[in-house]
N, C-alpha and C positions, 0 to 999 in steps of 0.2 A: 403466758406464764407457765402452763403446764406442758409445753413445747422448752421450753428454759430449762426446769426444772428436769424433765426426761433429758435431757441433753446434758445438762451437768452431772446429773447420775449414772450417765452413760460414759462419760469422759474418766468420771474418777474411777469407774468399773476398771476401764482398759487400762488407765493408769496402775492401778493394782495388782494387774495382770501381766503386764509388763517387765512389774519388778518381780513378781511370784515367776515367770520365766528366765527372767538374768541370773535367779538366784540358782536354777539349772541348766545354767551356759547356753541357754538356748534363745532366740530371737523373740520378742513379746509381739501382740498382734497388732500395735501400733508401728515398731520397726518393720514388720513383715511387708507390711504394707505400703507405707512409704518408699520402700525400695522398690513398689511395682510401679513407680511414678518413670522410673528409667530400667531397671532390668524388668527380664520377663518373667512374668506373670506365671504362678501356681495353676493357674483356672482362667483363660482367656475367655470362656463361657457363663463363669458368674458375672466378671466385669462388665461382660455388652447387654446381661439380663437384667442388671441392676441398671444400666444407664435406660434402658428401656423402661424402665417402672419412671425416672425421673422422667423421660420424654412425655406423661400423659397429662402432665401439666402444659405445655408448647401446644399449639397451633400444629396444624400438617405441616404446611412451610418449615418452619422453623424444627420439625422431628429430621424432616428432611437432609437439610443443612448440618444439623447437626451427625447425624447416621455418617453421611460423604464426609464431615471432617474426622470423624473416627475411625472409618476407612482409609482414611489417606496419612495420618499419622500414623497407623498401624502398619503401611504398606515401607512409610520411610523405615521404620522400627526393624520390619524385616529385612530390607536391604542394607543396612547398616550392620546388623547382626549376622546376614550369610557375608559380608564382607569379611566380619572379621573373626567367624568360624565361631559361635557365642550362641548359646543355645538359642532355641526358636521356639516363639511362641505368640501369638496375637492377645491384646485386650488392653495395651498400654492404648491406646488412642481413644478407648470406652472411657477411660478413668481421668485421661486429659480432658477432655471434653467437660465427664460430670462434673470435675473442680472447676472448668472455665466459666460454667453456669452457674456457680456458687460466688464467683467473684460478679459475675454479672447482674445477678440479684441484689448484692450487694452495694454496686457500683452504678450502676443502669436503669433497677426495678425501684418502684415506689408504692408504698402502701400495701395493699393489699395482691397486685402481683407480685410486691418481693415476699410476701410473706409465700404465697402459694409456690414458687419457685422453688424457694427454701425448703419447702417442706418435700416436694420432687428430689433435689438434692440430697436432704437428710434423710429420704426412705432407701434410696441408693447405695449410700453411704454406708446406712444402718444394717442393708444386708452383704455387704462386701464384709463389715469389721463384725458379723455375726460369724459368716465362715471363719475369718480370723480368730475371731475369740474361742469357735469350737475347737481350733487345730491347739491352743493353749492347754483346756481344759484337757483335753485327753491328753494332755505331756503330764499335767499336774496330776490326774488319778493313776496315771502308769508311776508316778515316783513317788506319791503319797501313800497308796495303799500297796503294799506287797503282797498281803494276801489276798485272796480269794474265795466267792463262796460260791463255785461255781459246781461244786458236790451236792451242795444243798438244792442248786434248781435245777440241776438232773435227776437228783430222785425226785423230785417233786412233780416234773415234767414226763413221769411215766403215768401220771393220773390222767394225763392230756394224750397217753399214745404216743408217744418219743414223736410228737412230728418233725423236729430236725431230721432227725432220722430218718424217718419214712418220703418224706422229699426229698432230701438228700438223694436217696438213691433214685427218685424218678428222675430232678435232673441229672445225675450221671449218665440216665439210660435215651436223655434225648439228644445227647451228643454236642461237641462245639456249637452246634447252632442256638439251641436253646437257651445253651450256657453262655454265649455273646449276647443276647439277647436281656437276658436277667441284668448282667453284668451292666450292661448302657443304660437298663432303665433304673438300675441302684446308685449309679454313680450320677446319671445326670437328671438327679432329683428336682433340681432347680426348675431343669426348664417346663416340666409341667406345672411346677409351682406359679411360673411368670405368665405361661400359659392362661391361666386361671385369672392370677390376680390383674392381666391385661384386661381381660374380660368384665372382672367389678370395677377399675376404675375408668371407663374409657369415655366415659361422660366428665372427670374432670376438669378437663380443659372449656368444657362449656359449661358447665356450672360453675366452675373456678372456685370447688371446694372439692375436698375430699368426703368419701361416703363412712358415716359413722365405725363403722365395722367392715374389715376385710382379712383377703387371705394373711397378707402382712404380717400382720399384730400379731394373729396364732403361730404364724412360725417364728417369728421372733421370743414371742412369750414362753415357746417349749422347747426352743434352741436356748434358753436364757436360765430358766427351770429343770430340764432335764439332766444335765451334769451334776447340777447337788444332789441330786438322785445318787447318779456315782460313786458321789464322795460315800454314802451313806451304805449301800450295795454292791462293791466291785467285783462285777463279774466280768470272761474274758469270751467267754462261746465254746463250742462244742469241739471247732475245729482246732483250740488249741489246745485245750486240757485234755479232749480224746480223740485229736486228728494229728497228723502229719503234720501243724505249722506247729503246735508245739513243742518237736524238737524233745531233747533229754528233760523237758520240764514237764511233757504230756502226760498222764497215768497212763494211758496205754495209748495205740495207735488203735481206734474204734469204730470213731467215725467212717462213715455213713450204714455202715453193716451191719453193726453188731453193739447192741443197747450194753451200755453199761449196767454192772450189777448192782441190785442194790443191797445198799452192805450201810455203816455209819457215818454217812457224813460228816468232815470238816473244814476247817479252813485249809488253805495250801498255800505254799509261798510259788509264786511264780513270778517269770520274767518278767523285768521291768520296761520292756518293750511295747509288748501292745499293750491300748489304752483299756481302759475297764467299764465298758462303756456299750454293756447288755439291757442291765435292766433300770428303767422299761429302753426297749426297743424304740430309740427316736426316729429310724426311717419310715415304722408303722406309724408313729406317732402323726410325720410330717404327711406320709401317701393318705392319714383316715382324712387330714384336714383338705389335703387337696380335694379328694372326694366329697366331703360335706357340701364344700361350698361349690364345688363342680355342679351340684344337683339344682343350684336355680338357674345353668347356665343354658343354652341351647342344648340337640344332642347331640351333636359332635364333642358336646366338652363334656356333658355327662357320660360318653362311654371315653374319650380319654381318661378323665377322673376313677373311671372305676376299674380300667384297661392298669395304671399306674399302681392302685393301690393291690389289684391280685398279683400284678409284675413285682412289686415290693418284694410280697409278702413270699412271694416264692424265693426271690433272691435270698431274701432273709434267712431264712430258713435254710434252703436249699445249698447254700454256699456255706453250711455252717456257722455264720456268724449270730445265730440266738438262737435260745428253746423257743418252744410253745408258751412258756410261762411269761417270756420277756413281752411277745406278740399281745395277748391279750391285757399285760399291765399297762400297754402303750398304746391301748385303744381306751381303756378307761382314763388314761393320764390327758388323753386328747381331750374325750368330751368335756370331761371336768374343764380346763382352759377353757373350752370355746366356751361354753357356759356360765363360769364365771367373765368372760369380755364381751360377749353378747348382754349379759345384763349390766355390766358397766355402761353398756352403751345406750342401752334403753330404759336403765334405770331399776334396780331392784327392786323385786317383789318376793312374795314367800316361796313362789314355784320356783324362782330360780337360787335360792338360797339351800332350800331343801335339795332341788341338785347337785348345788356345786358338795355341799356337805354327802351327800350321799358318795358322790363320786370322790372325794376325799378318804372317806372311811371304806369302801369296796376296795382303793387302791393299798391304803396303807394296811390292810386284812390283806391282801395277795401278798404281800411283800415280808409280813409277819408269818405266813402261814408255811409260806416259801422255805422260811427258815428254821422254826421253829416243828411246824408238822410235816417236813418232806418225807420223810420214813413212812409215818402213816398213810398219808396219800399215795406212794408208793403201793404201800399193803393194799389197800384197798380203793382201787383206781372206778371201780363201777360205785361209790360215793363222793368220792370227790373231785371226780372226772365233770359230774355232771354238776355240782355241787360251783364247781370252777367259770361254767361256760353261765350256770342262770344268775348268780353274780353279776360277770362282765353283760350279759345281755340284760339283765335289770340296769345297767344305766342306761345299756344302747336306747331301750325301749324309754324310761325319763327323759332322755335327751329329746326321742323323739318325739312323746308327746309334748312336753314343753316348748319346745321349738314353733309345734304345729299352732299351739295355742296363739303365742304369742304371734307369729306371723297373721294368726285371723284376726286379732285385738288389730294389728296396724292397720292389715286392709278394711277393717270397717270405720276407722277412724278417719282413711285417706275417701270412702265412698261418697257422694255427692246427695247433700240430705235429698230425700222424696220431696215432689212438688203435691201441695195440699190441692186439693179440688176448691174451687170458689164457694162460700158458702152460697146457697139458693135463693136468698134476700138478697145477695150483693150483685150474684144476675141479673135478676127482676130488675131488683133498681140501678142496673147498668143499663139496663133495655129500654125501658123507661126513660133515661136522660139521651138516649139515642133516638125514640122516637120524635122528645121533644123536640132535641134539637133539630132532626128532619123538616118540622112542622112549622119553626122557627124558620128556617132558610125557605120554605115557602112561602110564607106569608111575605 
């Protein structure tokens, strides 16, 4: 039922989204999609990371067979397409496949394999129409919101030491290389994600259930959550109101050099091109979660996990697209999620309510302060610089002890009770029925 119930709620979402897109002549994330059943594909590297999540429900065999047939429709796809000069791109044979197992669960599976199928299927599904639904969402805050309050958290973000800024120009100073490097680990955010989430469920298929809690949920739940943010905040980044991509719309051309002054903050009308879609910062949001749950993995995936999220955070930064202010809203915006779905999962208690609430009110105090006291924090950056960071580190630090607690509650519940010692009577009179009966088979 709550598999139905999330599934219907999710249908009418994209339905809504669809039509809030046709009403700006632009494609909704249900048509986007369906049209990658036969042209090519936006992202040929989502589509085979999500069929991948579906494959940990299958047997090897069966991962096998399926991998080769998405290989081999993708290879017809390409030949077809350099026939007849149409652009190029792989993942149409990811996406045939995951519907063919959807029909097949349907068709094939009974009980409790189709249901597990299904739910392989529908987490696949769910993060292909998740990217869809983000490419929506930032059409809708680019044409809904004109202005901007992107004055308000640059002065705000000199209490934090302009770190756009000051990264910014480190990576100017490490050259193409560096700057390739940021660039691939910003955009192909995913596959560290799948990375990870390969790792917590890869016992599925042999348990033949899914594990209470995983990477999943959290980036779906802050991919889902983080846009209304937008609505409510539209900010654009640094590199367009004070770089070179804002064009005759920028206040000045500033970026990476040279800090803005701080003077009175207001709104600004700007282009209705880029999306509005700073704060909080969702690639910090998704790199803190990879990390979290990177840390119960081996340490290959614990320094990938933490390799990703200082890659991020540089990108971030670095490339001009958020302050400092966005960075730290989007580490508080994370823990609070996981926290609130980790005790979904386990069941609430006062430690994890007083969390999520803590982390509710830290977040929506940064977001208030942002706008309301930037000037002040400006003024006096050796108060609320540090004032900024014991905030965001008071949840880290909740997050962390709570966590800790709760992970010792499971493991003493899962330990194996102690074995009592025999009482000293029951010895004796164990000894005793042994001697007899020795004396018995003599006799």
């Amino acid at each position: 039922m709550l598999w139905v119930a999330v599934s219907a709620i999710g249908l009418g979402f994209l339905i809504a989204l669809e039509i809030a897109a046709r009403r700006y002549g632009e494609q909704g994330p249900i048509t986007d999609q369906a049209r990658e059943v036969i042209f090519a594909p936006k992202s040929g590297t989502v589509l085979y990371v999500s069929m991948a999540l579906m494959l940990v429900v299958l047997p090897w065999r069966q991962r096998f067979i399926a991998l080769g047939a998405a290989i081999g429709i993708d290879a017809v796809f390409w030949l077809v397409r350099w026939i007849v000069d149409a652009k190029m791109m792989f993942g149409n044979g990811a996406l045939w496949v995951t519907l063919a197992c959807a029909v097949i669960a349907l068709t094939r599976r009974t009980g409790r394999d189709r249901a597990l199928l299904l739910k392989g299927v529908g987490l696949a599904l769910l993060l292909v129409a998740g990217r869809k639904t983000g490419y929506t969402w930032l059409l809708i805050t680019s044409e809904t919101r004109p202005t901007v309050l992107d004055q308000y958290v640059a002065t705000a973000d000199r209490a934090l030491g302009d770190p756009s800024w000051v990264v910014g120009r480190i990576v100017e100073a490490t050259g193409p290389v560096g700057a390739h490097i940021l660039e691939w680990v910003y955009i192909q955010l995913a596959v560290a994600a799948v990375a990870v989430a390969l790792y917590q469920l890869r016992n599925v298929a042999v348990e033949r259930r899914f594990p209470g809690h995983h990477l999943v949920r959290t980036f779906l739940a802050i991919g889902l959550l983080g846009p209304g943010i937008y609505m409510i905040f539209p900010v654009v980044g640094p590199i367009f109101v004070y770089g070179a991509e804002g064009g005759a719309w920028a206040v000045a051309d500033l970026w990476p050099h040279t800090p803005p002054p701080v003077g009175t903050p207001q709104p600004m009308l700007f282009d209705g091109t880029p999306p509005r879609n700073c704060m909080p910062s969702l690639h910090t949001a998704w790199a803190t979660a990879i990390f979290i749950h990177s840390l119960k993995g081996p340490w290959a995936l614990r320094c990938l996990g933490a390799f990703w999220l200082i890659a991020t955070l540089g990108a971030t930064l670095g490339f001009g697209y958020h302050y400092g202010a966005d960075i730290i809203a989007g580490v508080v915006f994370t823990l609070t999620i996981e926290t609130a779905l980790r005790a979904l999962d386990r069941g609430w208690d006062r430690s994890g309510v007083q969390l999520v609430v803590h982390g509710t009110v830290v977040f929506a105090a940064l977001l208030v302060s942002y706008r309301y006291l930037s000037v002040e924090m400006a003024e006096h950056p050796w108060v609320f610089g540090p004032l900024l960071v014991l905030a965001t580190t008071s949840v880290v630090y909740g997050y962390a002890r709570t966590t800790a607690l709760w992970d010792r509650k499971a493991a003493s519940v899962h330990l194996p009770a102690p074995r009592r010692a025999p009482k000293p009577e029951l010895v004796e009179s164990g000894a005793e029925a042994v001697v007899a009966a020795d004396r018995a088979g003599q006799s």
